[in-house]
N, C-alpha and C positions, 0 to 999 in steps of 0.2 A: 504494500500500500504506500502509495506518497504521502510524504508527509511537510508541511507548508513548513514555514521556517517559525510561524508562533505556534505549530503543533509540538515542535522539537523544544522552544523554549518553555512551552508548558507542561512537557514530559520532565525534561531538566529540573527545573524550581521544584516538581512533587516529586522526583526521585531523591533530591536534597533535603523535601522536610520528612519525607519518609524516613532518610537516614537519619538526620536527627533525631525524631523520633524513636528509632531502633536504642541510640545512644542513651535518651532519656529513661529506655527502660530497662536497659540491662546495668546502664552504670550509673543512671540519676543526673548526668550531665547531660545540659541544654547545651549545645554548641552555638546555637545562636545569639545563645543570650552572653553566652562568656566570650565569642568575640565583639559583639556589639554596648557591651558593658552591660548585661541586664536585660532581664524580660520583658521591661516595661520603657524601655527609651525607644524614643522614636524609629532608630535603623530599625531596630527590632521590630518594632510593630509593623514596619513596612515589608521585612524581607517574610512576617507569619501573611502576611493580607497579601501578597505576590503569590506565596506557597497555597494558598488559600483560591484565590481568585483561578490559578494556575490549576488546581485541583477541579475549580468547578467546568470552567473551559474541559477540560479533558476527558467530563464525562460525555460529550459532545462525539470524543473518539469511539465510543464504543458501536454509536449508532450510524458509523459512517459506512456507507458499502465500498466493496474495492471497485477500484476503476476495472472496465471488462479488459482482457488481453486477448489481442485479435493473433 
């Protein structure tokens, strides 16, 4: 399937808060937050609402059909 270049940037962004995520549960570190000083500072809240928005765009990919191959 093709994929556009903001498909690819929004598979990217949720494959990053997934790993976070991953991080968060196995070792209790936020990566986000401890590079951007904290869970609650602005980068932060911008790089979960990217992760986030990036998330809901991609469920878009699910209902996409492939292009036919002649």
């Amino acid at each position: 399937m093709h994929r556009t270049p903001i498909d690819r940037l929004a598979l990217i962004l949720v494959i990053i808060g997934g790993l976070n995520w991953l991080l968060v549960g196995l070792f209790q570190y936020d990566l986000v937050a401890g590079i951007f000083g904290g869970a609650s500072t602005l980068a932060s809240r911008i790089v979960y609402s990217l992760v986030g928005v990036s998330a809901l765009y991609s469920i878009s990919l699910l209902f996409r059909e492939a292009p036919e191959v002649d």
